[in-house]
C-alpha positions as CSV (number, residue, x, y, z in Angstrom):
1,X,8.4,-113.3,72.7
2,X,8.2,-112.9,68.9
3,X,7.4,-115.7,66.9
4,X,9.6,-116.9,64.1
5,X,10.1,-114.2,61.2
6,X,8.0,-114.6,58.2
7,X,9.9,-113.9,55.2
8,X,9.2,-110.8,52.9
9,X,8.2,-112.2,49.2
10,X,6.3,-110.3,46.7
11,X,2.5,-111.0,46.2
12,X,1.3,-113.8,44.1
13,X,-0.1,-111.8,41.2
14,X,-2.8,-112.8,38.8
15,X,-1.5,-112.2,35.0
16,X,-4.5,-112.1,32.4
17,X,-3.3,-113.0,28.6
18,X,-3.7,-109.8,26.3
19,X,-7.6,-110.1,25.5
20,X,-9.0,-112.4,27.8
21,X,-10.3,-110.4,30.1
22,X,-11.1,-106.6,30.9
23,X,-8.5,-104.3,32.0
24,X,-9.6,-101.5,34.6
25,X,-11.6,-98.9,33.0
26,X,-12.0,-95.6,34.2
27,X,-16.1,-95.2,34.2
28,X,-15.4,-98.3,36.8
29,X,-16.4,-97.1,40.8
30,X,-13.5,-98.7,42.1
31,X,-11.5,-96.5,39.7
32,X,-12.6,-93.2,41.5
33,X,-12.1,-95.1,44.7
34,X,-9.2,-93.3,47.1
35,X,-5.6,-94.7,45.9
36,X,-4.3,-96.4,48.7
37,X,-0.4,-95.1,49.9
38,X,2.3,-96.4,51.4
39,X,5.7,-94.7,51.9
40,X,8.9,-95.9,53.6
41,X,12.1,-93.4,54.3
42,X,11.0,-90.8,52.0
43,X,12.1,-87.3,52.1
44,X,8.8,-85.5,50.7
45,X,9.1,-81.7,49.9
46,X,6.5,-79.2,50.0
47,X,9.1,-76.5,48.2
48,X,12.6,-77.0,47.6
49,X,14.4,-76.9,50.6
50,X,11.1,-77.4,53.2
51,X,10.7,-81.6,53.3
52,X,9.1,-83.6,55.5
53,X,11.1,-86.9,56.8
54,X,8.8,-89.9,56.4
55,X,10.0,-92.8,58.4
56,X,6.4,-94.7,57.4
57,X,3.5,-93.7,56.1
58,X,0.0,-95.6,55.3
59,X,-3.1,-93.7,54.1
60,X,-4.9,-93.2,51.3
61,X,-4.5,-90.4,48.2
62,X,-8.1,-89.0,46.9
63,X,-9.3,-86.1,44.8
64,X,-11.6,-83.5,46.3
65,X,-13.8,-83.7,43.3
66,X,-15.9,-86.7,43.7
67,X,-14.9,-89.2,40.3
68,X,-11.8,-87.0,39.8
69,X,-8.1,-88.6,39.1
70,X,-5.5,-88.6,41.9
71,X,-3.3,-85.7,39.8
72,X,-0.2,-85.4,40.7
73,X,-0.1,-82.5,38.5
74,X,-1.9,-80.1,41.1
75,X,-1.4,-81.0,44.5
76,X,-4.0,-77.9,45.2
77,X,-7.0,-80.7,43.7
78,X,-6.4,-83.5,46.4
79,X,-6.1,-84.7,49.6
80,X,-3.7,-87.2,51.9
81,X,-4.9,-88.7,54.4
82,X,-2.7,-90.7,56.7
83,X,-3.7,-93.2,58.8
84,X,-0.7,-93.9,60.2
85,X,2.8,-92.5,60.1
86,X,5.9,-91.6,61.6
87,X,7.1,-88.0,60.3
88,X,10.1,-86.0,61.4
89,X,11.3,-82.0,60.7
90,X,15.3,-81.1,61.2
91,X,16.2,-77.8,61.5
92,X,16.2,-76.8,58.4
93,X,13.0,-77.3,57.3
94,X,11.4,-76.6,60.8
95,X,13.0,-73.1,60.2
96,X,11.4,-72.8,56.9
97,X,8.3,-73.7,58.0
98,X,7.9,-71.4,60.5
99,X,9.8,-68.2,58.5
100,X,8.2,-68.8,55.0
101,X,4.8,-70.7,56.3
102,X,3.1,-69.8,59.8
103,X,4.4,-67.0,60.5
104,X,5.3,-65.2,56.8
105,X,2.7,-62.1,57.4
106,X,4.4,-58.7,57.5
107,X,3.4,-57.9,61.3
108,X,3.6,-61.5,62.6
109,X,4.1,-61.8,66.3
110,X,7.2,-64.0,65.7
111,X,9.6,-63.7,63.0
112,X,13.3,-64.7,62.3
113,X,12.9,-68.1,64.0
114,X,15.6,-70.4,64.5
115,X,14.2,-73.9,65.9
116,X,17.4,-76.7,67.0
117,X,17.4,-79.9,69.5
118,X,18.5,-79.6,72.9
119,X,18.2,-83.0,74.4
120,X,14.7,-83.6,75.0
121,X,14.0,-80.2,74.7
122,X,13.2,-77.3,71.6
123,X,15.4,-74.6,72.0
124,X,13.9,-71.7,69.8
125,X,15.6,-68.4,69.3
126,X,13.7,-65.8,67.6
127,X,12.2,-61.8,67.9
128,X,9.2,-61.1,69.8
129,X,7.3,-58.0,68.1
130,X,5.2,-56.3,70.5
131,X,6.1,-52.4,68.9
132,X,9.4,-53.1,69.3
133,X,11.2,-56.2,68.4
134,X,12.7,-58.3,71.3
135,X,15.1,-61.2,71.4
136,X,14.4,-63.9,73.1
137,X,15.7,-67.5,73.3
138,X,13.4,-70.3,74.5
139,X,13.9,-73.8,75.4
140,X,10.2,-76.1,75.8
141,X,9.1,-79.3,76.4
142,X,6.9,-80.7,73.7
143,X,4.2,-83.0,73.7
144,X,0.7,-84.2,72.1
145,X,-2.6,-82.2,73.2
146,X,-5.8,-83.0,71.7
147,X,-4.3,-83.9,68.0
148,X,-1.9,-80.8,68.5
149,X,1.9,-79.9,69.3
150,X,1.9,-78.5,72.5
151,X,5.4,-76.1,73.7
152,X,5.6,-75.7,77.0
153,X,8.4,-73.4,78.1
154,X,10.8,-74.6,80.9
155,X,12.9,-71.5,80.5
156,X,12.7,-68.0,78.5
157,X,15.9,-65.8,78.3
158,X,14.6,-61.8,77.2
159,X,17.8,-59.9,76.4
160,X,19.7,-61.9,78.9
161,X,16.7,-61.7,81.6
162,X,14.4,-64.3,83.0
163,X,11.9,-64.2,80.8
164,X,9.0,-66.4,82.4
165,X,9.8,-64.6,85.7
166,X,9.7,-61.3,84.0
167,X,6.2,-61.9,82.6
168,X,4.3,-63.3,86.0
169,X,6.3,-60.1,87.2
170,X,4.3,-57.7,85.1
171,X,1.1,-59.7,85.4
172,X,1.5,-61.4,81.5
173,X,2.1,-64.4,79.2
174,X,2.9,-64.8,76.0
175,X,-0.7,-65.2,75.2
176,X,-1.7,-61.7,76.3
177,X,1.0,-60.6,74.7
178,X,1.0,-61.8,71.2
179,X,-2.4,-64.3,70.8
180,X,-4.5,-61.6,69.3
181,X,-1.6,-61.3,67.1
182,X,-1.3,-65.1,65.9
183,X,-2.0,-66.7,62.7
184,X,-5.0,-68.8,63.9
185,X,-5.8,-69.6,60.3
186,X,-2.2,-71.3,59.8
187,X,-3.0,-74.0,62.9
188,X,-1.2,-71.6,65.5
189,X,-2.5,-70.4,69.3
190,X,-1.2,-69.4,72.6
191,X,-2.8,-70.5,76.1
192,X,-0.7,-69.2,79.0
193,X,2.8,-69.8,78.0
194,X,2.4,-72.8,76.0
195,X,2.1,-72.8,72.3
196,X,-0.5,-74.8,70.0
197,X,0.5,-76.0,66.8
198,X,-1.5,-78.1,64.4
199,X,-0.7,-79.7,61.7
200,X,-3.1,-80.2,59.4
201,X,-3.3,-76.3,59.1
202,X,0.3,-75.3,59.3
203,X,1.8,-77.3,56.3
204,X,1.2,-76.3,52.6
205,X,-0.7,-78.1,50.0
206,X,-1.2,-80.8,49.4
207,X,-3.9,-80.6,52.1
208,X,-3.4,-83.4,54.5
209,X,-5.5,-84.8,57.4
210,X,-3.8,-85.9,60.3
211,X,-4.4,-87.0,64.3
212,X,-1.2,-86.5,66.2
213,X,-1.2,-89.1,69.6
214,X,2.4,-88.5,70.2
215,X,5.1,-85.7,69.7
216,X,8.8,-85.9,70.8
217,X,12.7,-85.2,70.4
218,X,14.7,-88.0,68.7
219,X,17.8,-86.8,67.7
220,X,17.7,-84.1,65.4
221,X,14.3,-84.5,64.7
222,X,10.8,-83.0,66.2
223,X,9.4,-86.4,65.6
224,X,5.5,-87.0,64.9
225,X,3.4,-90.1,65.7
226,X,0.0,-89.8,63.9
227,X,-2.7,-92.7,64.1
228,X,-6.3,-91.8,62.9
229,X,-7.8,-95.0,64.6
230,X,-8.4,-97.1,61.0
231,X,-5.5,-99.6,61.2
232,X,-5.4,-100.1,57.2
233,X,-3.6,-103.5,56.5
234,X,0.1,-102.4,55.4
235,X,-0.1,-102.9,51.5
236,X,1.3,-105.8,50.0
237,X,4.5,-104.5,47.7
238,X,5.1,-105.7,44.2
239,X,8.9,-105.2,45.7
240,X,9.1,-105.4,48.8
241,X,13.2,-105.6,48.9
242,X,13.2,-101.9,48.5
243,X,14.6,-99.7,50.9
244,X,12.7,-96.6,49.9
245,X,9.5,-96.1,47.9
246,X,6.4,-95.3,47.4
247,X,3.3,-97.2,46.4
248,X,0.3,-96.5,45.0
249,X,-2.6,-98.7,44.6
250,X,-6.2,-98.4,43.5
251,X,-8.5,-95.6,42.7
252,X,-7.0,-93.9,38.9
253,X,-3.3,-91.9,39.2
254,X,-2.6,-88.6,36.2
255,X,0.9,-88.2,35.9
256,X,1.3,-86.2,33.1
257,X,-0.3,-87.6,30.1
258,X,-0.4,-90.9,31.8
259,X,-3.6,-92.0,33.5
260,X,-3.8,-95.4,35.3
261,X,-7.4,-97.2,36.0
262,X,-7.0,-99.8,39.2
263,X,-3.3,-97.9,40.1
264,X,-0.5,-99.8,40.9
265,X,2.6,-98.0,40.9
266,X,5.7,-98.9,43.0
267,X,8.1,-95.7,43.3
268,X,11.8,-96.3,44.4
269,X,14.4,-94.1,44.2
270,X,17.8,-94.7,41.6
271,X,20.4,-94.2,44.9
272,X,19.5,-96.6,47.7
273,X,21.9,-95.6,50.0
274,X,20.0,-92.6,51.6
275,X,16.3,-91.2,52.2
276,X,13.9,-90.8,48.3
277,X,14.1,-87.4,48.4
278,X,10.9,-86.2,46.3
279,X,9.5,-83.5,45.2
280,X,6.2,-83.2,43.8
281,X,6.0,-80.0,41.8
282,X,9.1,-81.4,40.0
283,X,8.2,-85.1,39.5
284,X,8.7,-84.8,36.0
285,X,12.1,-83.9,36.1
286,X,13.2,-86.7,38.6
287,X,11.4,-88.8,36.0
288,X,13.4,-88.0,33.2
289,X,16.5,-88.7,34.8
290,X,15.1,-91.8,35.6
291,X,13.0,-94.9,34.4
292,X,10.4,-96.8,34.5
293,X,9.8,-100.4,33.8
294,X,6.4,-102.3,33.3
295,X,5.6,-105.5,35.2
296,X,3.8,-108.7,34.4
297,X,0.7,-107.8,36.3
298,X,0.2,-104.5,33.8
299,X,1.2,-102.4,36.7
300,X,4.6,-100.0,37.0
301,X,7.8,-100.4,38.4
302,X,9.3,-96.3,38.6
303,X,12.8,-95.5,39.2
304,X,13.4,-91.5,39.9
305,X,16.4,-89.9,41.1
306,X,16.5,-88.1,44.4
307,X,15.5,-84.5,43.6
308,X,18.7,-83.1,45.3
309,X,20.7,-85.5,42.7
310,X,19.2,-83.8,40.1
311,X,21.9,-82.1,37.4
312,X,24.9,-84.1,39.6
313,X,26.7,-86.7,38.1
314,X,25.3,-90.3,39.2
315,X,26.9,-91.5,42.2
316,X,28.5,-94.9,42.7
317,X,26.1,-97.7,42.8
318,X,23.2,-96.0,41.5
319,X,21.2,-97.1,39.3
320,X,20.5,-95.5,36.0
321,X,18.4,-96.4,32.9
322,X,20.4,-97.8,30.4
323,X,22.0,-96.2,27.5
């Protein structure tokens, strides 16, 4: 039985008058500390149309120079690491992944994948190139194994044949046939049947670090349960009535021209009414088209509009900066 709900109020903050005592400075150690993060229903890209669905998220932001700023303006200089989170892939970006990602090399064993919920199950459809390309359909169980997706085929369809029969058949399995072949340098293997996919090698920059305990179908999404064992304490939000955002605190943050000492930046999107869809290589544009207001505390309060809003007229209830 839960107890009774405590209520969500934003944290008492201390506000220093102008002058009376020292604001954050950079050579400070707890200014090249990690910045910690929090997200909540964020849509975060990795190109435009490849995104990752962040349900929740806590970690910590750092750059791989030791003393260096959290920049923003090169994802290739840092490093995410999630404690804890809750990420789904749709389709579309699962497809992506795969095609333009993991398996983009001109001989790759795969190619021309198509990846859709069946149920509990992955149903993949894709071409098999072993000197001549085959079709095959596959639907799989998936499931956590050691930190990494495992895909266990229930069922392989070769040109309308019984593909896992047709293998033990001829004495094979997908591994003999194609795991010289696979990208093992992009987080993919073969053992058996099954495929091995992991994700801290498979996704673009930023780098990321990530332990997967749990992998399943819900929905339309290949959803991913990751929990590194550190339990941070969720942050405590300068907003906490926001439906989607992200926050920042700690360690120093370069956006731009800006650089903030002792971060503490809340991010929230302009149109609450569905997933922050962001987009880090174009932060700057969802910036402009958005706003940003200081708060008592010295810290910032940012308003962006989704990156797939961008150029479109604003959309009922939205909330714009002012003329």
């Amino acid at each position: 039985m839960r107890g009774p709900a405590i209520p969500v109020t934003a944290p008492v903050t201390h506000i220093p008058p102008i002058g009376s005592e020292a604001i954050a400075d950079f050579s400070l150690t707890e200014t090249k500390a990690a910045t910690q993060t929090q997200m909540h229903n964020v849509h975060f890209h990795v190109d435009e149309i490849t995104f990752l669905d962040i349900h929740d998220l806590r970690g910590e932001m750092q750059a791989k120079e030791a003393g260096q700023p959290l920049n923003f303006d090169n994802k290739l200089t840092f490093v995410m690491r999630v404690d804890r989170a809750k990420i789904g892939m749709k389709t579309p970006s699962l497809d992506s992944l795969m095609n333009r990602y993991v398996f983009n090399e001109p001989n790759a064993p795969l190619r021309n994948l198509h990846i859709t919920m069946e149920g509990k199950q992955l149903k993949q459809e894709g071409i098999i190139h072993k000197i001549v390309d085959i079709p095959f359909t596959m639907w799989a169980d998936v499931s956590a194994s050691n930190g990494m997706i495992r895909i266990h085929p229930t069922k392989i369809s070769i040109c309308g044949i019984n593909g896992l029969g047709l293998l033990k058949a001829v004495g094979t399995n997908l591994e003999k046939m194609i795991g010289k072949d696979l990208p093992h340098d992009h987080g993919v293997s073969a053992e058996g049947n099954d495929m091995l996919m992991d994700s801290n090698k498979m996704l673009p920059p930023p780098k990321v670090e990530l332990h997967l305990v749990e992998v399943h179908i819900e929905g339309d999404e290949l959803m991913q349960i990751f929990d590194a064992g550190r339990h941070q304490p969720p942050l405590q939000l300068p907003h906490p009535e926001a439906r989607n955002y992200m926050y920042f605190r700690g360690g120093t943050l370069r956006m731009g021209k800006l650089l903030m000492p002792d971060a503490d930046m809340q991010v929230v999107d302009t149109d609450p009414s569905d997933p922050f869809d962001f987009f880090i290589d174009r932060y700057n544009e969802q910036l402009v088209a958005g706003f940003s207001r200081n708060q008592e505390n010295y810290g910032l309060l940012v308003y962006m509009r989704d990156f797939n809003d961008l150029g479109t007229p604003a959309k009922a209830g939205e909330r714009l900066a002012p003329k």
